[in-house]
N, C-alpha and C positions, 0 to 999 in steps of 0.2 A: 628623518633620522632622529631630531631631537624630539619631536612630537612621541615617535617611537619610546626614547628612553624616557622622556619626562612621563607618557602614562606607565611604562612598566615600575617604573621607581613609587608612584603615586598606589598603582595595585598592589606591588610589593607590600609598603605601608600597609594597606587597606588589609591585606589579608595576615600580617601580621594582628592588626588589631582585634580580626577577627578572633583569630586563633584564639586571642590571649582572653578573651570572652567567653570562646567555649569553652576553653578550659577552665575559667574563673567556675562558669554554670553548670562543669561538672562537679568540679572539688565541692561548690556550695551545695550541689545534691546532695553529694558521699555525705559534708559532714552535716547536713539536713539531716540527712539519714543516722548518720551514726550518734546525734541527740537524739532523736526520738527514739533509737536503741536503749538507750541510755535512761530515757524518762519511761519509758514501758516497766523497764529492768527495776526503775526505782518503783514505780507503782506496785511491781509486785511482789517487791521487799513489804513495801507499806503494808501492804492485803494479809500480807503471812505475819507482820505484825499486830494489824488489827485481829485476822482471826484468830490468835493466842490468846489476847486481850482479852474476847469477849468467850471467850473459853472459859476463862477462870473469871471471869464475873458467872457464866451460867454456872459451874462448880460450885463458886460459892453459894450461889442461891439452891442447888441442891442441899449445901449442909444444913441452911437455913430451912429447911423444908424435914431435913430428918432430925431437926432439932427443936420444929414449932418454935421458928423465930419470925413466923410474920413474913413466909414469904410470898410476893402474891403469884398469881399464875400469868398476870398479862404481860408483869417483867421478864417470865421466862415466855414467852409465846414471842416479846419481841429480839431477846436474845437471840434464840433460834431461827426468828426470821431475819435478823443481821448477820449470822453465821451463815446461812442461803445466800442471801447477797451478796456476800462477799466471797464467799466460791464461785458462784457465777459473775463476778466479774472477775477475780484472778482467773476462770478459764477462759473468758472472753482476754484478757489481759496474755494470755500465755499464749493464744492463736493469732493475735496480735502480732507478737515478739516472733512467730516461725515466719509469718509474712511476710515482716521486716529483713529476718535474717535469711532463711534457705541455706547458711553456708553450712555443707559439710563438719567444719571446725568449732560448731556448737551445736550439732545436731545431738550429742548425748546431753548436753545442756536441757535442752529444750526433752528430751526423751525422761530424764531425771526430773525436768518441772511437774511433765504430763500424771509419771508414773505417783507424785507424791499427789497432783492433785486428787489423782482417781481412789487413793487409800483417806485420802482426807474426804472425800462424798463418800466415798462408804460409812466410815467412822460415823460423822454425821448423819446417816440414819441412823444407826447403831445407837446413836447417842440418842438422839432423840426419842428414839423409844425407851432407854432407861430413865431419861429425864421425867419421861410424861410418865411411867408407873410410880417413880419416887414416891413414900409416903413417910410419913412422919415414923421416928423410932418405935418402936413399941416398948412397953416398960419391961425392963432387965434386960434390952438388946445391948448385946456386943457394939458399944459405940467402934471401936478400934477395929474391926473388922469390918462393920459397915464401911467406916472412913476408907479400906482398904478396896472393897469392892466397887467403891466411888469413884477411886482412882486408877482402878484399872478399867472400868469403863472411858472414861476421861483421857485416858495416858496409851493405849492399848488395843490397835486394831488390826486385823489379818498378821497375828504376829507379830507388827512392828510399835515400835516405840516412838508415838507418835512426840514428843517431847524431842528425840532425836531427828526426827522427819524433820519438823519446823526450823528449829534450829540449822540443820543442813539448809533446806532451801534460804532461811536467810542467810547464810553463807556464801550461798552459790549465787542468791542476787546482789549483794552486795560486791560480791567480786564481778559482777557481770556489770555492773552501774561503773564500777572502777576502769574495765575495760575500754569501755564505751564512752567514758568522759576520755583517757587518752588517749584511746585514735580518734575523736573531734578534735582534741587537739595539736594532734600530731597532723592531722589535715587541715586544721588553720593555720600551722607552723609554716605549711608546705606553699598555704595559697598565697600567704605574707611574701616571703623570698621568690615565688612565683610570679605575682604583681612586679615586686621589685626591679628584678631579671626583665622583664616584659619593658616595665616600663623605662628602663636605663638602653635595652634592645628599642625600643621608638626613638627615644632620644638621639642614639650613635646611628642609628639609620638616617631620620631625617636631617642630621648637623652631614652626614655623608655626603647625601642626596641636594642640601644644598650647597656643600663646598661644592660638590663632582659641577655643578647644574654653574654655579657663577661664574667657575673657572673653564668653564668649557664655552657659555654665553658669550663674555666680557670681550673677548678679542673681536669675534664675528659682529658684534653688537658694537663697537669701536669703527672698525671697516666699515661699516652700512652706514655710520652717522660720518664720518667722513666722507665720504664718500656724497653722502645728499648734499653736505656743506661744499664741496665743489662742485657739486650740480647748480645748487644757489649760490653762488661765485662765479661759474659761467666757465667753468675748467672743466670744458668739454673733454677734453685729452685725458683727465685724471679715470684711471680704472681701479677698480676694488680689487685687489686681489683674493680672492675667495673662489675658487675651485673645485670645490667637495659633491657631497650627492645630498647634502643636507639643507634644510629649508633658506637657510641665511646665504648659501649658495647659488640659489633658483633665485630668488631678491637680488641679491647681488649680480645675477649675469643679468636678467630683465636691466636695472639700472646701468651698467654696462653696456647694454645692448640700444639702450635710449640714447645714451650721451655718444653712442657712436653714431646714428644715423641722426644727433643733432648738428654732430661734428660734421657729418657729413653734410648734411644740407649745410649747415651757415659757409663751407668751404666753395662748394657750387653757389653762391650766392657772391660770396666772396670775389671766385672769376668771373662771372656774368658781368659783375660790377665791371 
């Protein structure tokens, strides 16, 4: 019987604790999960900052080229090859982020990244080829018109406005970096008060489990030492009162059961005499 309660009370415990671990090593997935949402999201703010950046340094170095200001060709050869890079890793960066997510509730997110990056690699060839014909003004050219045609190359792809593209997607990753930092921490918030609750629930279990366990012991554990104290006293008569189906029960009639067939013999011993 008590063997009984004392392991259920003990597994109780144990699976409490369990619990409170998987749950810990969910929440810490999720908000595992929902940083690196978050640091994808900023990485691809960063890309669409960089690739603006080096935008208008290659811009520049076109005016410098229709102006014969000494531009060289290897600065624009790596401009170009920085603005490649950096689109392929915002698409690798944006395949990334549908991994992570799948969720229904940013799937026009992710639809809205995709769509800007595939007009931003168009553009990018587009550009590249008017970068690489570029040539210096001719004399009595239309500077203002040139400068004009520069920047609707530059600004200007399958009809959209790429100034306004950028701009959006850094909008849309910045609100998505904001997202993503608070529900990490609205799921750190949760695993906080969850520890707590957990650990205050161990606490009021085990202070339970040892009141129920002393209070239930102390009396049976009382009777059995009295009990031997008048076995070693020679008070064969003295019986334990203990009667139950429980362990201290079976101890106690055994010890009962001794000091009566000792009673018994030393009595026949007694008449013999």
């Amino acid at each position: 019987m008590f063997r009984r309660r004392l392991t259920a009370s003990l597994g109780l415990l144990a699976a409490v604790a369990v619990l409170q671990g998987l749950a810990a090593a969910t929440a810490l997935r999720v908000a595992g999960q929902q940083v690196e949402r978050g640091r994808v999201a900023s990485d691809i703010q960063l890309g669409f900052v960089e690739l603006s950046a080096t935008k208008q340094r290659l811009r520049t170095w076109v005016a410098q080229r229709q102006q014969k200001a000494g531009a060289d060709t290897e600065v624009r050869e790596a401009l170009q090859r920085e603005m490649r890079q950096t689109l392929g890793r915002l698409e690798q960066l944006s395949a990334t982020a549908i991994r992570l997510d799948g969720g229904a509730a940013t799937r026009a997110e992710h639809l809205r990244r995709q769509d800007a990056m595939a007009v931003l690699a168009s553009s990018m060839t587009e550009l590249e080829r008017a970068v690489d014909a570029a040539e210096p003004l001719a004399p009595g050219a239309d500077a203002r018109e040139a400068w004009l045609a520069l920047n609707a190359v530059f600004d200007q792809s399958q009809g959209r406005d790429l100034r306004v593209l950028i701009a959006d997607s850094l909008d849309r990753e910045a609100a998505a970096v904001q997202r993503e930092r608070q529900a990490a921490d609205r799921t750190l918030a949760w695993m906080q008060a969850f520890w707590v609750f957990m650990a205050l629930s161990l606490a009021l279990l085990a202070m339970a489990a040892a009141a129920y366990f002393t209070r239930a012991l102390r009396s049976p554990l009382n009777h059995l030492s009295e009990g031997a104290k008048a076995l070693q006293r020679g008070q064969l008569g003295h019986r334990i009162p203990l009667d139950g189906v429980d362990e201290f029960s079976s101890v106690a009639r055994g010890m009962n059961t001794l000091a009566a067939e000792l009673y018994s013999g030393n009595s026949e011993k007694y008449l013999a005499y």
